[in-house]
N, C-alpha and C positions, 0 to 999 in steps of 0.2 A: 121760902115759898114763892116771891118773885118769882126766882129764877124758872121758876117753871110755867107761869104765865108768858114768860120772854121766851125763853126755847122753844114753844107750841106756838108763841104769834111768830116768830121767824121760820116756821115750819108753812104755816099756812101763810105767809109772805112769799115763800120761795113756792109752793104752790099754784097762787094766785097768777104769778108771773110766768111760770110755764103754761098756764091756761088762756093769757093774753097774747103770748107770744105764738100758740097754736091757734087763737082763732086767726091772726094775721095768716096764717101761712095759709088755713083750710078756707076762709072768706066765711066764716061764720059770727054774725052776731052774740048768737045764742052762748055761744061758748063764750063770749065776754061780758054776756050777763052774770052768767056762773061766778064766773072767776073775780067779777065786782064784788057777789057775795062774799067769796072766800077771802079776799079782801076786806070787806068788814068787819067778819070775824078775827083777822088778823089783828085789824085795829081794836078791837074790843078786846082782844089779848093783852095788847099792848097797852092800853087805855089802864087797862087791872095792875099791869106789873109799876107803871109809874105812878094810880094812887095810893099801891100799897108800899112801895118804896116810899115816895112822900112821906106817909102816914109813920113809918119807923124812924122818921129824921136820918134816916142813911146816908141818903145825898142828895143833891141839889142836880138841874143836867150840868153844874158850872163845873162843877167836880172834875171832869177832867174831858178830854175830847172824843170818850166814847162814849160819856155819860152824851154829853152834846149832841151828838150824831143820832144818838139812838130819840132825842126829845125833837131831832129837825125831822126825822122819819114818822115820827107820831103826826108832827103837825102837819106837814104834807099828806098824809094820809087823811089825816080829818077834814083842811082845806078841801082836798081832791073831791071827797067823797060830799062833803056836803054842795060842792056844784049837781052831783047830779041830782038835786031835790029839782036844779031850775034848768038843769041843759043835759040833753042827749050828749054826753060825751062820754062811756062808757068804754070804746076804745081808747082814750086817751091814758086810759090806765096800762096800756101796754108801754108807752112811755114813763109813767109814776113809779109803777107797780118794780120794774125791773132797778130805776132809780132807790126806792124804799129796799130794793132787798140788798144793795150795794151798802148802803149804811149800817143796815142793821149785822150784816154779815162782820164788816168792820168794827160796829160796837161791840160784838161778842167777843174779839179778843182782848176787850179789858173788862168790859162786865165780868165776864165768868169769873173771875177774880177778885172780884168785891171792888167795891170805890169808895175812897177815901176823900175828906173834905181838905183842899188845904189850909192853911191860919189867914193865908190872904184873901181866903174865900166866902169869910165868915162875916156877916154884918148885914143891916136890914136891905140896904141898897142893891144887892149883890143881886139878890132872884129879882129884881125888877130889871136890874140890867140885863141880867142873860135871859130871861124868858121872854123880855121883847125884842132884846135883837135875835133871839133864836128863831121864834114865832114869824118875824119881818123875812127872816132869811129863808123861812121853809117856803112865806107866802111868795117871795123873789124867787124862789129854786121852782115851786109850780109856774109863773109867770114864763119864768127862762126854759121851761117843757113845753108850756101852749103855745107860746113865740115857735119852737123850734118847729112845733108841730105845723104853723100855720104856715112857713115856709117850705116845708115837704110839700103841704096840699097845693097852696098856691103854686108851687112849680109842678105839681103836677096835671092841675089843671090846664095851665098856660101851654103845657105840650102835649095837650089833649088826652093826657092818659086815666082820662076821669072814671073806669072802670075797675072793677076789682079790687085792687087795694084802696085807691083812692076812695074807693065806694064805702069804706068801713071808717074811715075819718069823720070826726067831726067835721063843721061847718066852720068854713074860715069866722062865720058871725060868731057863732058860739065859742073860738080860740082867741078871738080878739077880743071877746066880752072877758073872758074868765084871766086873759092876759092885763085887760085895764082896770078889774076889779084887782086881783090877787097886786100891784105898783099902787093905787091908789090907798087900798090900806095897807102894804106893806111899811109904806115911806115913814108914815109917823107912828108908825111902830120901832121902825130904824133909831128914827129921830127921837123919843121919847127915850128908848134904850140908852144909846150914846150920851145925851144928856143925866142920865143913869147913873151910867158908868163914871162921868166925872166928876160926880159928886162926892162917888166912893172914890176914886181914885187921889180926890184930895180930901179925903180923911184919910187915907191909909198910906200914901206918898206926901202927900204936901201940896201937891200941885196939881192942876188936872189936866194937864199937856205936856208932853216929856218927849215930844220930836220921837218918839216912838214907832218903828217901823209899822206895825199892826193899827198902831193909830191913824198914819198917816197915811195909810190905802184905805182903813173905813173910810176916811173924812172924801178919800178922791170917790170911793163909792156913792159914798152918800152924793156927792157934787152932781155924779152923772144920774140916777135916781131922780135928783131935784131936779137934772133940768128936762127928763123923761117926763116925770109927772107935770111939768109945767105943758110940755108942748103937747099934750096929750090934754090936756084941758083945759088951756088958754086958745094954745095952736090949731086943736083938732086933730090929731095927728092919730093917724089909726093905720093899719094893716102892716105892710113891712118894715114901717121905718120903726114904727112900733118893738116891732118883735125881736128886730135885729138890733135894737140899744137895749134891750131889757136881759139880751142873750150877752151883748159886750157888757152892759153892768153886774148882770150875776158872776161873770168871770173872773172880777174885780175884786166881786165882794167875796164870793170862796178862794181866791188867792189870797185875799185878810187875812182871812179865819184859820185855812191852813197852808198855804204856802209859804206864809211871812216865817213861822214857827221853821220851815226847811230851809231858807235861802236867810232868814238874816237870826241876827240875835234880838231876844225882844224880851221886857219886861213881863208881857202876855207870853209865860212858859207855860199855859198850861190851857 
């Protein structure tokens, strides 16, 4: 029965996103109100299929990397949507909305297929570690959207093309708020995760450090993260430098998660 909660929210995912992408073309608001709705709905689809999954002990998102994908698109979705309780950023879903449907597209060629727990998967430390570095990474994946977004506007301000498109953007204030919120509690969601993990990783290895390729790019992520959120709140540091380390550290962190698994061998097969 999931699965049918999951096919109707990736239904109205791919919906949402054809409704964002046309108000950009037509310079309509209105239609990106719309499409936030249907957007909600999506997420409430989505919301249903992962507690009723939960709820059968089917799987965990650690389960394999489309259970993953499909738990970082929930939480992006939810992050996203619950900024607009406090900022006009309702276009900014034209960026999200198209990112969520790229995920969820990609989870459905292993969901459709059931998902199975592995043996190393199994133990109480497990869902702390992947639910908060999922959770940090979805709030890092929005960051690394409102960073991107706030460099569009910003150049397009600077070259005077403050009409029409530019006109349906958020507000550099509003991309920089939601970009220092979504790193400030990303980081010790990171951190708490990673510490998570090597707790299990020495019950179930022996050891909690194994020069491990996937380990060794979280740890560089994590480095550039800490020193983002430092100069951000020690420094002051706001608008592009901002956005443009928060864009090179998400690059970092999704080359962890799945690139390390294409270019190197790693203990983290799954």
């Amino acid at each position: 029965m999931e699965m049918m909660f999951f096919r109707i929210a990736l239904v109205a995912y791919f919906v949402s996103t054809a409704g964002y992408i046309v108000s950009l073309f037509i310079g309509r608001v209105r239609m990106a109100k719309v499409s936030m709705w249907v957007f909600s709905l999506a997420f409430a689809l989505h919301t249903a299929y992962i507690v009723i999954q939960w709820m059968g002990a089917a799987s965990t998102p650690s389960a394999n990397i489309y259970g993953s994908l499909s738990f970082i698109a929930w939480a992006i979705s939810g992050a996203y949507l619950a900024f607009q309780t406090k900022t006009k950023t309702r276009v900014l879903g034209a960026f999200v909305s198209p990112a969520v449907l790229v995920m969820m597209i990609a989870a459905s060629a292993g969901l459709m297929g059931g998902v199975s727990i592995p043996s190393a998967l199994r133990g109480p430390w497990v869902p702390v570690h992947v639910v908060l570095l999922l959770t940090g990474g979805a709030l890092f994946a929005l960051a690394c959207l409102a960073g991107t977004m706030y460099l569009l506007q910003d150049n397009l301000i600077k070259s005077k093309k403050v009409r029409g498109f530019s006109g349906l953007l958020p507000s550099l204030r509003d991309l920089d708020r939601i970009n220092h919120i979504c790193i400030v509690w990303g980081f010790p969601l990171l951190t708490v995760g990673i510490i998570a993990g090597s707790i299990w990783a020495r019950t179930v290895w022996g050891s909690s450090w194994h020069w491990d390729p996937k380990q060794i790019f979280t740890a560089i992520s994590w480095v550039i993260y800490a020193i983002l959120v430092h100069q951000r709140m020690v420094m002051g540091w706001k608008g592009r430098k901002a956005a443009l380390l928060s864009i090179i550290a998400f690059a970092g962190l999704l080359f962890a998660f799945i690139g390390v698994n294409v270019f190197f061998v790693t203990i983290h097969n799954f």
